[in-house]
Backbone as CSV, one residue per row, in Angstrom:
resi,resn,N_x,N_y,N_z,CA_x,CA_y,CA_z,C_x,C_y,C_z
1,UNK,0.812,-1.192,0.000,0.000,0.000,0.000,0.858,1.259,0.000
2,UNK,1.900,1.058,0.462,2.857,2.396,0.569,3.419,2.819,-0.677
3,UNK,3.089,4.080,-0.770,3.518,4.642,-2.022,4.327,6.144,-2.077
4,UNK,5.038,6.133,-2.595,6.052,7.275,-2.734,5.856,8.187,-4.241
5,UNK,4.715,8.083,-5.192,4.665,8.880,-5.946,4.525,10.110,-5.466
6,UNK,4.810,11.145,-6.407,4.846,12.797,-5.813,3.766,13.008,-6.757
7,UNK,2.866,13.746,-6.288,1.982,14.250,-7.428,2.087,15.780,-7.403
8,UNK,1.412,16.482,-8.513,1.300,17.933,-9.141,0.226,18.650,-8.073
9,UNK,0.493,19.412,-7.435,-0.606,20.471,-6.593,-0.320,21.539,-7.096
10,UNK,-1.660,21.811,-7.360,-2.797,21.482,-7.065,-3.232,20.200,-8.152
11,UNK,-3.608,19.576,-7.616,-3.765,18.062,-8.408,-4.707,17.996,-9.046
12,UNK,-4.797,18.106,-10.380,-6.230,18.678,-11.111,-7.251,17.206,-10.881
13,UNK,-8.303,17.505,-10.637,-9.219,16.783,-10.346,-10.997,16.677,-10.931
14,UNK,-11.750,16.295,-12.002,-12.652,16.136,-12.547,-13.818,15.831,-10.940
15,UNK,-15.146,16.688,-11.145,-15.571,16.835,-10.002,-16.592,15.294,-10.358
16,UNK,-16.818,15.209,-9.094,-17.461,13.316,-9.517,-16.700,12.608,-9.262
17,UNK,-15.048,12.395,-9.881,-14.301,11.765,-9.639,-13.766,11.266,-8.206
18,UNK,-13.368,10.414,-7.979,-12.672,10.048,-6.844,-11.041,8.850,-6.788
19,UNK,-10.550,9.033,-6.035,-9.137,8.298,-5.958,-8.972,8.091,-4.785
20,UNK,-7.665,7.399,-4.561,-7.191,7.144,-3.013,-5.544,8.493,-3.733
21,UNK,-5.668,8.571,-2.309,-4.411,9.499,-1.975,-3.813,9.380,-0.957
22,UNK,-2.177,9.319,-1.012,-1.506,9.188,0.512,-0.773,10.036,0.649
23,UNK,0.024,10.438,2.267,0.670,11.031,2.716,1.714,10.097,3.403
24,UNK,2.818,9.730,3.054,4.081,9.347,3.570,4.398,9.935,4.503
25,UNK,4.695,9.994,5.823,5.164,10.766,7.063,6.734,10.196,6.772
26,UNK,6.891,8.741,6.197,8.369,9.088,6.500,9.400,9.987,5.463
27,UNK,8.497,10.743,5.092,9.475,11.797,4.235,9.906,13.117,5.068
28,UNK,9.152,13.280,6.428,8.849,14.116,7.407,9.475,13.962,8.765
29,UNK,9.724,12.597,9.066,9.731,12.340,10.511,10.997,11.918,10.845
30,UNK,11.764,11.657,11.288,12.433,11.550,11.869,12.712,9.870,12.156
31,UNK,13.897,9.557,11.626,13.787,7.435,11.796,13.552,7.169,13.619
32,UNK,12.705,6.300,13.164,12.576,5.332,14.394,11.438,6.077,15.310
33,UNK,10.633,7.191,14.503,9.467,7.831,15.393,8.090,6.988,14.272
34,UNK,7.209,6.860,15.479,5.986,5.889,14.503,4.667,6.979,14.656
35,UNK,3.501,6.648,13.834,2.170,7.296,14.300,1.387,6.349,15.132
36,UNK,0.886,7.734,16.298,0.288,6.942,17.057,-1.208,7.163,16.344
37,UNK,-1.387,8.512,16.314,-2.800,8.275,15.589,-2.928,9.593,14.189
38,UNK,-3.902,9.705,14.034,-4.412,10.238,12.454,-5.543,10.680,12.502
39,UNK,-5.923,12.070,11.289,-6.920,12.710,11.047,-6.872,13.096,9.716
40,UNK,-7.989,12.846,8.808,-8.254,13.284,7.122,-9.475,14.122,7.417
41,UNK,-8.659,15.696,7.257,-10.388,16.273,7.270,-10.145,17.313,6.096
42,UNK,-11.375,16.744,4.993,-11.326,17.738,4.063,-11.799,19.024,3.860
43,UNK,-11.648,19.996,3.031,-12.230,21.371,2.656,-14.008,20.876,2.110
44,UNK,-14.588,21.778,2.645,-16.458,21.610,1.858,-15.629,21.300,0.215
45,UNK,-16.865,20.976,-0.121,-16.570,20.409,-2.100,-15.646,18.755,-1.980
46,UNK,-14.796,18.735,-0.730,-14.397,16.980,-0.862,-15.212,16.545,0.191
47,UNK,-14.813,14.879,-0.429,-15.198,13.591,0.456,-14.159,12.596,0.755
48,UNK,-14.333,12.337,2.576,-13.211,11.495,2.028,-14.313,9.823,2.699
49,UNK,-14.174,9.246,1.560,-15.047,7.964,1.847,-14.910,7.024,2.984
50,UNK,-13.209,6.712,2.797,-12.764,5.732,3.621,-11.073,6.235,3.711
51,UNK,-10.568,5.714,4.871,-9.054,6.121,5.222,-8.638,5.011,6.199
52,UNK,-7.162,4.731,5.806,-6.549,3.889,6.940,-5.077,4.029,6.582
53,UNK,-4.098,3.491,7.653,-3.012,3.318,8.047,-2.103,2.512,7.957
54,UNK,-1.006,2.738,7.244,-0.111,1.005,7.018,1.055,1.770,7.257
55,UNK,1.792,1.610,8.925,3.278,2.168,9.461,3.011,3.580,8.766
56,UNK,3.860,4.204,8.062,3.751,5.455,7.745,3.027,6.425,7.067
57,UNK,2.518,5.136,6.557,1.389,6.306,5.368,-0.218,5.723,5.071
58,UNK,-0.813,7.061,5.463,-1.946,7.436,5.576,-2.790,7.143,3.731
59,UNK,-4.029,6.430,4.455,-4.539,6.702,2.360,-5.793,6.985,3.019
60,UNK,-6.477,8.429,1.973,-7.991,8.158,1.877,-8.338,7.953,0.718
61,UNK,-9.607,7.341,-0.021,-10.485,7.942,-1.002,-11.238,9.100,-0.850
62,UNK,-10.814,9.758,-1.715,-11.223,11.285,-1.656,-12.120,11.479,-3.088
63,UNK,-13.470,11.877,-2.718,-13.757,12.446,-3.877,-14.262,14.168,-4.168
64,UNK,-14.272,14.514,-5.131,-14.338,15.734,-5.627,-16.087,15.807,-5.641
65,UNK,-17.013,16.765,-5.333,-18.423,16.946,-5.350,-18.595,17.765,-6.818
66,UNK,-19.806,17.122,-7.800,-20.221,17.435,-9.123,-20.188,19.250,-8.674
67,UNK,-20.417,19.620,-7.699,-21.123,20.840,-7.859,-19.792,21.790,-7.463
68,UNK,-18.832,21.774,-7.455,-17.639,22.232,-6.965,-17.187,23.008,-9.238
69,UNK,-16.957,24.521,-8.618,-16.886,25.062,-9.762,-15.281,24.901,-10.442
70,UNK,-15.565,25.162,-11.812,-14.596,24.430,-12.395,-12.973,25.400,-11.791
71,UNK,-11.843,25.375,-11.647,-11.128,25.757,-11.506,-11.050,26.448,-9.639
72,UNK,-11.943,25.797,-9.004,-11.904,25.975,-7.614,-10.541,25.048,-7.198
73,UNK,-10.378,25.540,-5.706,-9.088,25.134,-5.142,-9.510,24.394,-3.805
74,UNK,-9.489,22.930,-3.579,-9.741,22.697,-2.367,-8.756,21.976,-1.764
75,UNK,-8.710,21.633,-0.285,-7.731,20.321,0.283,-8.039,19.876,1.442
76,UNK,-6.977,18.839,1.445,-7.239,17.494,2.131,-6.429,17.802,2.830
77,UNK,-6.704,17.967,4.573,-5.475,17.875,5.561,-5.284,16.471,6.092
78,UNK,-4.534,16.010,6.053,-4.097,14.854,7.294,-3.136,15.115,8.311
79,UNK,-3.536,15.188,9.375,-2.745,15.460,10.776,-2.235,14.328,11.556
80,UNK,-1.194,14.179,12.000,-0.435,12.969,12.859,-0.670,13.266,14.258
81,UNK,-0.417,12.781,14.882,0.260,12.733,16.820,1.234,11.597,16.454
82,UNK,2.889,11.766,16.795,3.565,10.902,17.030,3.628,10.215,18.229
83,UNK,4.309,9.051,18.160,4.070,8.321,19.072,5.545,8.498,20.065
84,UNK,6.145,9.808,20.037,6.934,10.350,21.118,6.595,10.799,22.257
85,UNK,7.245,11.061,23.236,6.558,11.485,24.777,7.689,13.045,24.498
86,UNK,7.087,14.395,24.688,5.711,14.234,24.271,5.249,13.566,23.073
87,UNK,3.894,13.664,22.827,3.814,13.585,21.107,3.669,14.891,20.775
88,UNK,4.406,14.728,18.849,4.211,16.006,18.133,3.189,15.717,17.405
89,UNK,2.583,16.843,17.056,1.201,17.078,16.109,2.070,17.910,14.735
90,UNK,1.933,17.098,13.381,2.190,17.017,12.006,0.909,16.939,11.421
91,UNK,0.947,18.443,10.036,-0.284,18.576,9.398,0.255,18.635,8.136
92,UNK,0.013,17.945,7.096,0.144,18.429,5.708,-1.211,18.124,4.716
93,UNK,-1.359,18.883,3.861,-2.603,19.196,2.793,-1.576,18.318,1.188
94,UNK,-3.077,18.281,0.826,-2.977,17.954,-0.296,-3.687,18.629,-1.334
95,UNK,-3.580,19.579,-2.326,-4.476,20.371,-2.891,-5.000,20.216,-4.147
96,UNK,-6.399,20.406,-4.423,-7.007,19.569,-5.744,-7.551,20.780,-6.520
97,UNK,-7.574,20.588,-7.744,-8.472,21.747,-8.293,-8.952,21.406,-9.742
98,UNK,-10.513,21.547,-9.430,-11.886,21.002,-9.920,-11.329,21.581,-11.599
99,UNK,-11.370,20.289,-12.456,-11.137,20.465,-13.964,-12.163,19.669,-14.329
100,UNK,-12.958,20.209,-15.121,-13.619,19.607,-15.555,-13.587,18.803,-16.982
101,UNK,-12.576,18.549,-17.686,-11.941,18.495,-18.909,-10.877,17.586,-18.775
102,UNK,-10.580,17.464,-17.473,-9.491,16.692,-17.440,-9.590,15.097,-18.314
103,UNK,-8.484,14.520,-18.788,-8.843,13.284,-19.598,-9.897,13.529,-20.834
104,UNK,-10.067,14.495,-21.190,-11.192,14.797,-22.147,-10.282,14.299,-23.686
């Protein structure tokens, strides 16, 4: 499940559409720190269907809403708590923007 592609942000996105998307923490963290827990909360205009966890990286299905205007800008945060004492709190976005043409 772990994936290291880099994608284009704002990540053009056909509204309707949906994908899975991840966030790698270990491009971020520090070796030998793990997640203890996780949060996917999107901008109004996304969905995120379903989300889970495999060691470092986070996936949701995210979809884009038909009614989201063409060339709008939305995103996907996912937030960490590491599993350090303390724990740190890590936020990064992922940013999409509604094409309607895309693959046309």
């Amino acid at each position: 499940m772990a994936t290291d592609k880099q994608i284009e942000q704002p990540y053009p996105m056909p509204p309707g559409n949906e994908d899975d998307f991840f966030w790698n923490w270990a491009r971020w963290l520090p070796e030998g720190v793990g997640v203890r827990s996780y949060t996917v909360v999107p901008d109004e205009g996304l969905a995120v269907a379903e989300d889970s966890i495999d060691g470092l990286v986070v996936r949701a299905l995210i979809s884009l809403d038909d009614a989201v205007q063409d060339g709008s800008i939305t995103q996907a945060f996912c937030t960490i708590l590491t599993d350090q004492t303390p724990p740190r709190k890590h936020s990064r976005a992922i940013s999409f923007v509604a094409r309607k043409n895309v693959g046309a």
